[in-house]
Every structure is written in structure tokens, then in C-alpha cells.
PADRENDREN-101057 format. One record per residue (C-alpha): residue in one letter; x, y, z. Coordinates in steps of 0.05 Angstrom, whole numbers, plus 5000, padded with zeros to 4 digits. Layout:
# residues N
aXYZ ...
This chain:
# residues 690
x941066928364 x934066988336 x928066848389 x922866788333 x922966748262 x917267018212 x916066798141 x912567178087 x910866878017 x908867347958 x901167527954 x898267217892 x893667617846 x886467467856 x885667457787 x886666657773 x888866057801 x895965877831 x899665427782 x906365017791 x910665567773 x908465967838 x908465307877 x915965137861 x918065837868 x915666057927 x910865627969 x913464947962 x920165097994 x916965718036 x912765128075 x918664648070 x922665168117 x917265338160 x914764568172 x921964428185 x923164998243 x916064798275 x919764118284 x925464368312 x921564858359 x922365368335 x917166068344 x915966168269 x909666528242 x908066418171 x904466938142 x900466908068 x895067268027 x891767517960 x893568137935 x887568407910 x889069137889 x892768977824 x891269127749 x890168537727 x884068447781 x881268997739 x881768657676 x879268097694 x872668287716 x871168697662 x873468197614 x869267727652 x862968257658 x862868187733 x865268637786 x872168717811 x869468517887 x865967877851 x872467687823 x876967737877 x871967417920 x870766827878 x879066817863 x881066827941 x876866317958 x879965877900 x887165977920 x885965978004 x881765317996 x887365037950 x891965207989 x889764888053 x888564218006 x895764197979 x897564358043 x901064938045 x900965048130 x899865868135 x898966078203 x894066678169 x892566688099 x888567418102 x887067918039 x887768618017 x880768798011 x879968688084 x878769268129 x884269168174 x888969288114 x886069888085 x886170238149 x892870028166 x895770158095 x892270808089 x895771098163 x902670748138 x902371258075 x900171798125 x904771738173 x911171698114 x907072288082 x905872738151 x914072568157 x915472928096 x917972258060 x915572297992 x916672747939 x910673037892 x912273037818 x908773167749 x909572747688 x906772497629 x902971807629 x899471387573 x891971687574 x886071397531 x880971997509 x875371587492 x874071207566 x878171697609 x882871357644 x890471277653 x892970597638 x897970227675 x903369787640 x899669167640 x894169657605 x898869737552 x899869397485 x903769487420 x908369197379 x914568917419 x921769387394 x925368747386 x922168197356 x916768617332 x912468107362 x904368527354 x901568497419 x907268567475 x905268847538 x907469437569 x912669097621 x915168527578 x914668187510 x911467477528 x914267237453 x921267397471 x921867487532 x924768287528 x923068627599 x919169377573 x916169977584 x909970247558 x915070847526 x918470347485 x912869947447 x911170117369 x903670437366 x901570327437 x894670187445 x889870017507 x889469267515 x882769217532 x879569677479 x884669737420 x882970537423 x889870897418 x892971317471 x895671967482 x901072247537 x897472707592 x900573107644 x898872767717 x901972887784 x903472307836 x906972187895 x913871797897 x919571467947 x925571807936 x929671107929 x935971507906 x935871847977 x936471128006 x941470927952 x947970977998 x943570558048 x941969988011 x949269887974 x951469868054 x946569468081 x945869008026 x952768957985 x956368898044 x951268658094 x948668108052 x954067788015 x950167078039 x943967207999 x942766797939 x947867007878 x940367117834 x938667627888 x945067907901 x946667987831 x939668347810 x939768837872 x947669027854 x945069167786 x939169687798 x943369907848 x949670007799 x944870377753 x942670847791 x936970867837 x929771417811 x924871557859 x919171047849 x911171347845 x906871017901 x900771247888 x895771217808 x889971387772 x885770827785 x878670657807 x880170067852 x884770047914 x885570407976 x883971157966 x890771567977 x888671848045 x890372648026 x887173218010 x886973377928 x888272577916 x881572467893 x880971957836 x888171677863 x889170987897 x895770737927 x900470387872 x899369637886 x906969497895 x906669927956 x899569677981 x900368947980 x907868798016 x904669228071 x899168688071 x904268208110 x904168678170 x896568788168 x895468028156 x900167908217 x896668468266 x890668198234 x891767458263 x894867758330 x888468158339 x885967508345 x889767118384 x893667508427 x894466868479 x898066448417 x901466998378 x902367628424 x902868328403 x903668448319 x909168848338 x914068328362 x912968058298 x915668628258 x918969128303 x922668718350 x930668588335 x930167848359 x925667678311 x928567448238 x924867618175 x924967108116 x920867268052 x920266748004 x919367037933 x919366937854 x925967337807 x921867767788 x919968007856 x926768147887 x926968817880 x920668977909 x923268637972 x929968737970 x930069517951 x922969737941 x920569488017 x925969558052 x926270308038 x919370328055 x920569958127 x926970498136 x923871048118 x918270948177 x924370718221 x921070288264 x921169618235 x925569058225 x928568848151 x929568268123 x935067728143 x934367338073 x930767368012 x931066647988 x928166757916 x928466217867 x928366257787 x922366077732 x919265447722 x917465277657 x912364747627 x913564267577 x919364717545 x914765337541 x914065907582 x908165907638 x903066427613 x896666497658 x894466947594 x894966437551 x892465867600 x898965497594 x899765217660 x898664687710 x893265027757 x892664797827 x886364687842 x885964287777 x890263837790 x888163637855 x881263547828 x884963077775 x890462787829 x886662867893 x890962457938 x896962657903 x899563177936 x905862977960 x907262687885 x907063487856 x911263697924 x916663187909 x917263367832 x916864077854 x922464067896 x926663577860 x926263987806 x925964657843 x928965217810 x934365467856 x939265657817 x936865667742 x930865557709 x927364927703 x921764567662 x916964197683 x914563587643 x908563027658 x914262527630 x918862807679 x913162717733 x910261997714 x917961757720 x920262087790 x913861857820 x914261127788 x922461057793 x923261457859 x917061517895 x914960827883 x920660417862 x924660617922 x921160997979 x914660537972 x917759977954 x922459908022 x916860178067 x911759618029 x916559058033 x918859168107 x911259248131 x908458668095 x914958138114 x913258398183 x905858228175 x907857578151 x912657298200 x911457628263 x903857728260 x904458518250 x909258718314 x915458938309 x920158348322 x925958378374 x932358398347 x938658088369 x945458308354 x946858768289 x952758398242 x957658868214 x953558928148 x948459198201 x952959738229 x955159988166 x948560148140 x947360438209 x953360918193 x950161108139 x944761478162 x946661678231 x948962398210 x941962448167 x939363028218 x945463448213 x945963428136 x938063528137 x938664098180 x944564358151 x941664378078 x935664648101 x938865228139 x941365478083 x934865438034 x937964827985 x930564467993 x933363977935 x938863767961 x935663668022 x930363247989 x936062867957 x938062648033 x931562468054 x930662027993 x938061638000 x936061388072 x929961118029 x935260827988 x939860528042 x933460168073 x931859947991 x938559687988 x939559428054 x933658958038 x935058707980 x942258548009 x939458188069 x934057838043 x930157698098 x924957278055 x929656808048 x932556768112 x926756708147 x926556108123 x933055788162 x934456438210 x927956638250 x932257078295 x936357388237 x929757568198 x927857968261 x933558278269 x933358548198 x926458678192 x927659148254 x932459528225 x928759588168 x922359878212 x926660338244 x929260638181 x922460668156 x920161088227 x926961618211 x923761628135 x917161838167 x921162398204 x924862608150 x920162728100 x915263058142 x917463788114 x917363538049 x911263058039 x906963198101 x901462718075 x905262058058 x909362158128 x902962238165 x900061608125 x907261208142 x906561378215 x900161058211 x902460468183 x908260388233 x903760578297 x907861218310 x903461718340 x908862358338 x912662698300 x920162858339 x924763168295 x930563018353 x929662278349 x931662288278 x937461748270 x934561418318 x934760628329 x928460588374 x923660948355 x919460268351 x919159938410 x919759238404 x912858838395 x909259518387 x903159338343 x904759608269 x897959918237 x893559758181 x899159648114 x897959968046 x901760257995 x905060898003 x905561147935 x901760857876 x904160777807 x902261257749 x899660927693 x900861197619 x892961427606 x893161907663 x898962297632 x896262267568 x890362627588 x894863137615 x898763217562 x892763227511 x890063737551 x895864197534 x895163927466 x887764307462 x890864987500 x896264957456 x892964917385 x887565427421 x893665867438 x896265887360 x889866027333 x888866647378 x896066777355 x894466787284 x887567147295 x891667757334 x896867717280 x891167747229 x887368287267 x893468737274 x896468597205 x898869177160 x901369227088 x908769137076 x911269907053 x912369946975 x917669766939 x922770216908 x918970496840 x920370186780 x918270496707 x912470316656 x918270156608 x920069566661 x913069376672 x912069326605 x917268796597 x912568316633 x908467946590 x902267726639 x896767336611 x891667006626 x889766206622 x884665686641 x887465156690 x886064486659 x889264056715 x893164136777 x896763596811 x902463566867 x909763406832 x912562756869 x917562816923 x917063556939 x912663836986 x911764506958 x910564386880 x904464406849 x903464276771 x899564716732 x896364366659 x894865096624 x890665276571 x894365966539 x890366136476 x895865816438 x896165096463 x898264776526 x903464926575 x906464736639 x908565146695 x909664936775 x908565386840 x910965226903 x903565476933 x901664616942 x901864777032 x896265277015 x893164866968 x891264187005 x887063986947 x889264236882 x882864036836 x879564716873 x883065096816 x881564646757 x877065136712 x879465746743 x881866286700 x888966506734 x895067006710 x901366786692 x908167086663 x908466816600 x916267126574 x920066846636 x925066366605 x923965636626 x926465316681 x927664566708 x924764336776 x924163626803 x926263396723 x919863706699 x920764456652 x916365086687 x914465506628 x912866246665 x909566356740 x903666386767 x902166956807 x899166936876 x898367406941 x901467247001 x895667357055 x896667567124 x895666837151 x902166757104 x898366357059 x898866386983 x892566546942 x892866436867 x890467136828 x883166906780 x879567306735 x872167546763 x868667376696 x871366956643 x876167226586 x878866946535 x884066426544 x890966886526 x888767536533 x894468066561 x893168356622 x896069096634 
């Protein structure tokens, strides 16, 4: 049996805000757990920080002018302080940059690299001549293989979705200067993950057969394929200086850096507080202790292959006991993008919601992606919050405070005996803390939830079977009776939900004159002493009106319609000329009879959305011809007057009842839209062109 457990959460980039997506998949149910085995207890240390050595640090100070300390600075600050005011409980919420971590980073590569654990090997890397440098994948832009998508990034296409590398992309280019790259030779140092290969299939395939099927499934995969030694060190001018001779210029890769950051960050805190959390080392290299790390997809094999190898390969610490990693979220049916701003930041929305925490926590986790991925929608969040939140959880705890208030002048009243209706709804919830704890042993947070929220709904129910408005009107002592109950459910609620919505349950407690929190008396029938003064009454949740998600949603309105235009401006900047057609002869050009004529009215055709129709002056009288060109042409009197090229010998042809007498050519621009051909300086009307 485990003495202690420790819980890890992946280090956000310093680069930008957190948004829901990292809330729901890893710090939401990562606090969950850890709130839930403080109750019970339990030693846990819950470890967090920013990872502040990545690439896209980098390119955000230089795309913000600034320098890369400035940004992660400002950035750390912004997601710590947000943090703590969502209320995400880290025991130590540290950084990258700090010194403790470079040192102990830098002797953790020395010691692997004095053990003769890496390997050295040359290869050839994406180089830009003109500034010098070696560019990492997220460096790296070009024109996605398979939707051919202009701008996909070096590890994934964000249009389709197509996981990369920088090898595979159509004219690779550097993402921050558009200058085009070359391959140069450069030499590195790597983990030899194939030497650890038989290892991991042991220790996970057959060791771990209880990890989620996401994570089991993606680990059997890489493993299946084949593991490649893995470079931990790159060219780069930020990050912890590999600490060797001849590694000038060469910082430690950041996917080896930062998951060493939970050990510093830990040794970092136990530095501190040796009387609270002892020696770092019982933490992390001490058998009784049980390693959780809650994580994102697209970080399980980082932590599943990538740091455990690491951890082996020193030999002296402990490996993780599960890996609970949980799928995407998306928002409003579209991919979170913190490139494209499409997201719900954190710090945001508690500027716009401040005493809404608990409101994001509950959608969060009611939605959580666990086994699939989800979407997150303000309609989605506007109804839990009004039909759960409110209707049901408020509503019972509102009701059975204010009858209280009314009839028995704010104490709680003393019951006498329960009826069988009574007992019943007793049996209802008096197994709540076993399925509680049961569901949230095993990391299903939304089930959980779901458990919590049906004691809410026996209490609703129970209620509104009981009436006790009405019965206090005949039955003083039956009123009390039920109206006791009804406290006592509400105290277990305050219990129940304190993993999940820390802020309402403190606010309940409050309100019912509880002054602790003990997880064991859940089911409990007296946890409210009988005439125990209830506190001051208000509402628990509060409804959300219409306006406030409209803002929301016209918010992502503006990023949206922002995000196409930069679409079509990328498009427009990359755009190249379709290749030319198979050659034809002069003796089939000269077939065409193209001419030119004086637009004397232009008009939409009725019923179609595409026709426009052309009154023509020819040099020989009128005619009519349409082009479906009316979407580029909002207002058709711009080309009355013009003087515009048509093919005169195409045979006629019926559309929308009216006869088209030849085309009128246009160019298809690289928005897509058409432009009808003029003439620079007038001719006369007729005239063959040629």
C-alpha cells in the first residue's frame, strides 16, 4: 500500500494564457483527485509549473518585440495568479527559469551523460542562411501534404488536423521570416529509447493493462512501430546551456528540460519546508510513494515512454503508477487554436465571471473529455448552470434554508420519527461515499460529478414530494422533521461537492453553520445538530441571463471573422498561378471569335443567385449574354459603360428562361473572386481582339 501519493500536472507554455481546453484536460480533474485524497487523509503533494524553455516562448517575444525573460515573466504571473483564483490548490506552482531547476536539470544531463547514456549523432536539420539559426518544428511552415492547406506547421496541419514533420511539408519556409531553408549537417545528443524498448513493452503492456485505453492504446502503438533514439539536446539561444564541453550554442531540448521541472519544483518546495514536506527525495525515489501525472493526448508519450526512460536510465527514481490523460476539448464545434485566439482564456473569463468559478468547473467536468473528445459551447454552459446548477442543486439548498428561516426562526428544527417515505430517500444516498470514492479512485471525475449532483436531486425531489410548505400549515412536527432531513442532505451536498466546486461548498457550509469539512461523515444524518443556528441565506448559484452569453458568443463572432480574414490574407500572400494547360494550336484559338462591347446595363436575373444580365452594345446592335460572376459583383451598375470582352460565336444558350448569346470573360483572382476583363482605353464597340 502507498504511504503518500504525488501529483504532477503538465507545465503550461509561458507563452499565453491557460484556456478551457487545458482546464478540462488536465487541471480540473488533476485538483478534483488531489482535493478528494486531502479529504480522505491522505499525504498527497501536488506539484505544478510553467515551462518556460519552449519554442514558442521564443516566438512570442520576438513577435511581440520584447524579450524572451519579459515574456515569460509577464506569462507566469498570468497563469499562477489565475490559477490560484480558479482555484486550482497546487502545493508549489514553481518555473523553469528558476535557478534551482537549471542547476538541477543541468547535473541530471551530467550525471546520464558521465554514465555513458546517450548516444552522439550527426544529421541534417532545417537551417535558415540569412539569420543563422536552426529551426525547430514549430519554426517550420509550408504547405500541408494532404490538404494542401498553405501554412501548416512543422508538427501538424491545424486545417486538417494531419500530425507532421518539418521533412514532409511542400516548400518549407521559416515561420517567422518567410526566408526559405536549407538542410545543414548538425550533431546532437540523443536517448537511445530503442535500448529501453524491451523495458517499456514489459513494464507497460503487461504492467499497465489498467491505464486508460487512450493511453494504453497510443504507447502500444509507438511501441509496435518501433522505438529511434530521441535528440535531447538543440541549436537554440534560450534554455539551459548543455553542460559539456564542445556544446556551445546548444541548450537542452525542452521535452527533456521541463518534465524534470516536477522534481526541481518538488526539491524546490522541500528546500523550503522541510518540517511540512520532508526530504524531495521521498517524493520521487521512495517505493511507497505513488506517482500520478495528469496530462493532455498529446502528451502521453512524453510521460509514458519519453520520461520514464529518462527516470530508468538514472535508476534511482520511482515511475509512474497512472497516467490519467484525457482527450481534446473543442469550442463551439471548432478546434481550440491559441494561434488563432480561438479559445476561452482563463483569466478572461474570470474577469467576465468573477464569482463563477465553480459554474466553468461543473461544465468542465460534466463535460470532461475522458474518453472522446468533447465541445464546449456557451449554450451548453448557460443551460447546465440554469437547469442543473440552479434548477436543482440551488433550488433544494434555497428552499430548505429559507422554509427553515421561516418556521423555525433559522435553527435547525428537531425531528421526530422518519415515515417510510423518509427511509427510502435515506436509502438512497447512504452508499453516496462509497460510489464517490469508488468513481474517483479510478479517475471517472464525470461520473462522479453525476453522483454528487443526484443526492442534489433526491433532496429536490424529496421536497417537492413532502411539501413541507403545506404541511406546516396542519403538521408543525412533520414540517420539522422534513425540513431536517432536508438540512442534512444539504450538509452531505456540502461534503460532496467539495472536490468538485470548492467555492459554492465553502459558501453552503456557511449558510448551514458547518465549520468543517469531514469527508467520513458523508451519509451522515447528524451532521446538524438540532437547533444549531443556520447562517446568513442566499442563493447558491445564480441564473445566467441570455445578454451575458451573447456577449460571449459575439466575442467569438469578432475572432472568428478576424480569423478568416487572416485566412484569406495568408492564402492571398502565399498564392501561386495554377500550372498551364495542355497547349492547344493557333488554328484552335482562332476559332474563338472574341470581341469587344460596351456594357449598356447590368442587372441580377430573378431567382438565381449567381446570374447577372449583361445589355451589350456589339457594333452590330444589341445583345444579351448572362455570367454567373453576380457574388463578386454586389452592385452590378459598377460595369455599366465599361468596355468588356466577350465570345461572340458560342451558340446560344437558355438560363433561368432568358437566351445567353456568347460569355463574358473574367479572371478568377486569388481571393476566388471573378473580375470581368475591360479595355484600358476605349475601342470601338465590335472590334476583334487577337
Amino acid at each position: 500500500m502507498f504511504k503518500r501519493t504525488l501529483v504532477t500536472t503538465a507545465l503550461p507554455y509561458a507563452n499565453g494564457p491557460v484556456h478551457i481546453g487545458h482546464l478540462a484536460g488536465v487541471y480540473v480533474p488533476a485538483d478534483i483527485y488531489v482535493r478528494y485524497l486531502r479529504l480522505k487523509g491522505r499525504d498527497v503533494l501536488f506539484v505544478g509549473g510553467s515551462d518556460e524553455h519552449g519554442v514558442p516562448v521564443t516566438i512570442r517575444a520576438r513577435k511581440e518585440g520584447v524579450t524572451t525573460q519579459q515574456v515569460v515573466d509577464r506569462y507566469h504571473e498570468l497563469i499562477k495568479s489565475s490559477f490560484e483564483r480558479f482555484g486550482i490548490s497546487f502545493d508549489v506552482y514553481s518555473r523553469t527559469t528558476s535557478a534551482i531547476h537549471h542547476q538541477f536539470a543541468s547535473d541530471y544531463f551530467r550525471k546520464l551523460y558521465d554514465a555513458g547514456k546517450f548516444i552522439e549523432q550527426t544529421t541534417e536539420q532545417f537551417y535558415d542562411p540569412e539569420t543563422g539559426h536552426f529551426l525547430t518544428d514549430r519554426n517550420i511552415r509550408g504547405e500541408c501534404p494532404h490538404c494542401h492547406a498553405p501554412g501548416a506547421y512543422g508538427d501538424q496541419c491545424e486545417k486538417c488536423g494531419s500530425t507532421l514533420s518539418p521533412e514532409e511539408l511542400i516548400n518549407p519556409y521559416n515561420a517567422e521570416t518567410g526566408n526559405a531553408l536549407v538542410k545543414k549537417p548538425t550533431s546532437h545528443w540523443y536517448l537511445p529509447l530503442d535500448q529501453y524498448q524491451e523495458w517499456l513493452e514489459k513494464w507497460i503492456l503487461e504492467g499497465h493493462k489498467e491505464w486508460r485505453p487512450n493511453v494504453y492504446g497510443q504507447c502500444k502503438s509507438w511501441l509496435d512501430g518501433g522505438l529511434r533514439p530521441r535528440a535531447v539536446t538543440r541549436d537554440l539561444d534560450w534554455g539551459i546551456p548543455v553542460p559539456v564541453e564542445g556544446a556551445e550554442g546548444k541548450v537542452l531540448y525542452v521535452w527533456f528540460d521541463a518534465p524534470i521541472g516536477y522534481i526541481s519544483n518538488t526539491k524546490e518546495l522541500c528546500d523550503a519546508q522541510p518540517e511540512r514536506w520532508g526530504k524531495w527525495e521521498t517524493w520521487w525515489k521512495d517505493e511507497s510513494t505513488r506517482l500520478i501525472h495528469f496530462i493532455g493526448k498529446d502528451n502521453i508519450v512524453f510521460h509514458c515512454i519519453v520520461f520514464p526512460a529518462m527516470l530508468k536510465a538514472d535508476g534511482s527514481y520511482i515511475l509512474p503508477d497512472n497516467v490519467p490523460s484525457n482527450e481534446f476539448l473543442n469550442l463551439e464545434g471548432d478546434k481550440i487554436s491559441t494561434s488563432r485566439n480561438w479559445a476561452v482564456w482563463l483569466n478572461e473569463y474570470l474577469d467576465d465571471f468573477p464569482d463563477k468559478q465553480d459554474v466553468l468547473r461543473y461544465v468542465l467536468t460534466a463535460n470532461a473529455p475522458e474518453t472522446k473528445d468533447n465541445d464546449f459551447t456557451w449554450a451548453d454552459f448557460q443551460a447546465r448552470n440554469n437547469n442543473e446548477l440552479v434548477a436543482i442543486y440551488g433550488n433544494f439548498v434555497n428552499r430548505a434554508l429559507v422554509l427553515t428561516n421561516k418556521y423555525f426562526e433559522g435553527k435547525v428544527p428537531n425531528p421526530s420519527d422518519f415515515t417510510e417515505y423518509d427511509r427510502q430517500t435515506i436509502d438512497e444516498f447512504k452508499n453516496v461515499k462509497a460510489q464517490l470514492e469508488s468513481l474517483l479512485e479510478e479517475f471517472r471525475f464525470r461520473d462522479a460529478l453525476k453522483e454528487a449532483m443526484n443526492l442534489a436531486r433526491i433532496g429536490n425531489k424529496y421536497l417537492a414530494d413532502t411539501e413541507p410548505w403545506k404541511l406546516a400549515k396542519t403538521d408543525m412536527a412533520r414540517t420539522a422533521t422534513i425540513l431536517n432531513l432536508a438540512l442534512q442532505i444539504a450538509a452531505n451536498l456540502s461534503i460532496a461537492f467539495e472536490p468538485f466546486l470548492p467555492f459554492s461548498s465553502a459558501k453552503l457550509r456557511n449558510m448551514l453553520g458547518l465549520k468543517d469539512v469531514d469527508w467520513n461523515a458523508l451519509g451522515s444524518l447528524d451532521l446538524l445538530p438540532a437547533g444549531a443556528p443556520l447562517g446568513e441565506v442566499s442563493l447558491l448559484f445564480e441564473k445566467m441571463e441570455d445578454a451575458v452569453i451573447q456577449n460571449q458568443l459575439d466575442r467569438l463572432a469578432r475572432i472568428k471573422k478576424e480569423n478568416e480574414e487572416a485566412a484569406k490574407q495568408a492564402e492571398l500572400a502565399n498564392w501561386k498561378p495554377q500550372g498551364i494547360k495542355t497547349p492547344v494550336s493557333i488554328e484552335d484559338f482562332d476559332k474563338l471569335d472574341i470581341r469587344v462591347a460596351t456594357v449598356l446595363d447590368c442587372q441580377p436575373v430573378k431567382k438565381s443567385e449567381r446570374l447577372l444580365q449583361f445589355k451589350l452594345s456589339d457594333g452590330t446592335g444589341e445583345r444579351i449574354i448572362l455570367s454567373g460572376i453576380a457574388q463578386s459583383y454586389p452592385d452590378p451598375s459598377v460595369l455599366v459603360g465599361k468596355q468588356v470582352l466577350f465570345i461572340a460565336n458560342f451558340p446560344p444558350r437558355k438560363m433561368m428562361g432568358i437566351e445567353s448569346q456568347g460569355m463574358i470573360l473574367s479572371a478568377v483572382d486569388a481571393d476566388g473572386k471573378l473580375v470581368v476583363t475591360t479595355v484600358s482605353r476605349p475601342v470601338h464597340d465590335g472590334v476583334s481582339v487577337g
